[in-house]
N, C-alpha and C positions, 0 to 999 in steps of 0.2 A: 607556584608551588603550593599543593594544597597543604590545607591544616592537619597533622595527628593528634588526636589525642592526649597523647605527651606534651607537643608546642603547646596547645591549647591551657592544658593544665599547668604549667609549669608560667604562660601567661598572664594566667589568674592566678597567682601565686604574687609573682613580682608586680602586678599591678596593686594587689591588697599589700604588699607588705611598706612600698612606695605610702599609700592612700592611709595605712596605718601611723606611720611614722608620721606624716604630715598634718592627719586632723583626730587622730585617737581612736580608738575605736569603738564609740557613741556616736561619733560626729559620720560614721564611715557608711554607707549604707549599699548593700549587696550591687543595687542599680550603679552607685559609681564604679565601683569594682567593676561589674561588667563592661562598663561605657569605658573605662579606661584601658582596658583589654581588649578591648575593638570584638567583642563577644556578646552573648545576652545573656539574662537573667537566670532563663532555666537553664544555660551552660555550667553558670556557677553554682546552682543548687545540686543538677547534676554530678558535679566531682566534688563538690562539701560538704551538701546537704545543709547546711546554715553557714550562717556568717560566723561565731562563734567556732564551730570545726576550724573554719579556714583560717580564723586567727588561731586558735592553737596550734595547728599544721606548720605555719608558714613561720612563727616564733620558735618552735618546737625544734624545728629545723635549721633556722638562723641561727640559736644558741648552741644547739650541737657542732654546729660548723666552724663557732666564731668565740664566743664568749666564753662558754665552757672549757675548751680547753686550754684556753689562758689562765681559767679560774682554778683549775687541775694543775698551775705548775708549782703552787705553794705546795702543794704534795706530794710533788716528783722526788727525786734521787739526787736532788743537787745541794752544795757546799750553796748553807746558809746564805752568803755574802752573794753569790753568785745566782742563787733563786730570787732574790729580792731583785735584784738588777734585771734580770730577766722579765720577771714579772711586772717590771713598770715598763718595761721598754716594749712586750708582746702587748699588753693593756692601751698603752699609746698609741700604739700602730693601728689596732683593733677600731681606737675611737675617730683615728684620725681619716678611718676609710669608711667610719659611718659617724657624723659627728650629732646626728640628729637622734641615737638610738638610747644614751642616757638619760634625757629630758623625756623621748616616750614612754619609760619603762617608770621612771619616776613619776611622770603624771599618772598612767594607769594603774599604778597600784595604789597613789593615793586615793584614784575615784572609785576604789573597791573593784575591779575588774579580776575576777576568780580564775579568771585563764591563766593570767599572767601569773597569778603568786601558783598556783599549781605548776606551771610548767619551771618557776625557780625553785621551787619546794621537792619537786620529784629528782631532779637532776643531784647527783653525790658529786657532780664539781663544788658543789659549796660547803661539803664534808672536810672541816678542819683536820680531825684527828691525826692524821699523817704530820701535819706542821705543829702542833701542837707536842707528840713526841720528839720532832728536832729541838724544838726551843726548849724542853724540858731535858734534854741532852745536853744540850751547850751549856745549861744555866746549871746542873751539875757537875760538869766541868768546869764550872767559873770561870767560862769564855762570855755568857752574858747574863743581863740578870733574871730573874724567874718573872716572866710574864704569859697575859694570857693569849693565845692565838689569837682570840677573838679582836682585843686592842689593835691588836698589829696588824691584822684584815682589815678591821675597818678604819683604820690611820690610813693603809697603804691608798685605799679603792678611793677612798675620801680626797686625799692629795691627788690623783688621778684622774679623779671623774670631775672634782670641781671647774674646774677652767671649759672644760667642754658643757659645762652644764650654765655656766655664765658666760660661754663664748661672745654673743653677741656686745654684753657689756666691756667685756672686759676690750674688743673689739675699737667699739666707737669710744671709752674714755682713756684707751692710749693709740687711738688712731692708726689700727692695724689690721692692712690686709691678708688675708688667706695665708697666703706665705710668711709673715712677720709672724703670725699667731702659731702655725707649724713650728718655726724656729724659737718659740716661746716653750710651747710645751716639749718639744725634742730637747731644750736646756733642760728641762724639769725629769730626765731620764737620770740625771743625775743626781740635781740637786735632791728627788725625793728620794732615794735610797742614804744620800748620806745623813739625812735627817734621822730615818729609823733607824740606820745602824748606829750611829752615837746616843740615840736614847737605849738601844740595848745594850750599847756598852758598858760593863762592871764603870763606876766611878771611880 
């Protein structure tokens, strides 16, 4: 079956984001990308034009598909109690089908990589203000008490991200394969929503 354009593209695509994910992207150079796509060099400049494009395309595209809108459901239309549960349980799922992609995203922006914080900077999935009027709702109500969206985003993402970002340790110092460590974090669909909902609860 010959090559289209499309197969081809969309090769270089999944070959860089694989290549990204596993050596960063400093360590990544257009020649592996090619070599791993069973392609050459001018292919990839061809449909990129640099490396730098392809990473922003190929991230651009990932977070639209995957991150994002999990990040969108703190500002959905849903009863307090039931967004937070949702949102650990969609975040879980999300990392457990890519568990390699918090430790990337973490190491590239600490090594100043401008793609990445642009491509998190542009996106309005990380626009609180919808959740910030619910919990100024409820704490009006004196269902809970007045806190800032921002606490409670980065409580939730934090509780969430952590273990997949220590997976390995946490792995080898209670001697847990794939499956143990899945049934580790699937506990934690729970246990981390009842922790934030009893911190927002009135005392």
């Amino acid at each position: 079956m010959a090559k289209t354009p499309a197969n081809t593209e969309e090769k270089i695509k999944g070959a860089a984001h694989q290549l990204f994910l596993e050596k960063g992207f400093g360590s990544t150079t257009t020649r592996d990308i090619a070599k791993c796509a069973n392609t050459n060099i001018a292919l990839v400049n061809y449909y990129f034009r640099s490396k730098e494009n392809l990473f922003r395309e190929v991230f651009q595209e990932s977070f639209a598909n995957t991150f994002f809108p999990v990040a969108k459901i703190l500002n959905d239309d849903f009863p307090l109690e039931v967004k937070i549960y949702k949102f650990v349980d969609h975040m879980t799922e999300l990392l457990k089908s890519d568990p390699m992609m918090p430790l990337f995203v973490l190491s590239e922006m600490r090594a100043g990589q401008s793609q990445m914080c642009e491509i998190m900077l542009k996106s309005d999935a990380l626009d609180s203000n919808g959740f910030q009027l619910q919990l100024d709702r409820e704490a009006s109500a004196e269902k809970i008490r007045q806190v800032d969206a921002l606490q409670v985003e980065t409580s939730l993402m934090a509780m969430v991200l952590f273990p997949f970002l220590s997976m390995n340790i946490l792995k080898m110092k209670h001697q847990m394969d794939d499956a143990a460590f899945n049934e580790f974090v699937d506990a934690r669909k729970k246990v981390i929503p009842e922790i934030i909902l009893s911190y927002l609860r009135l005392p």
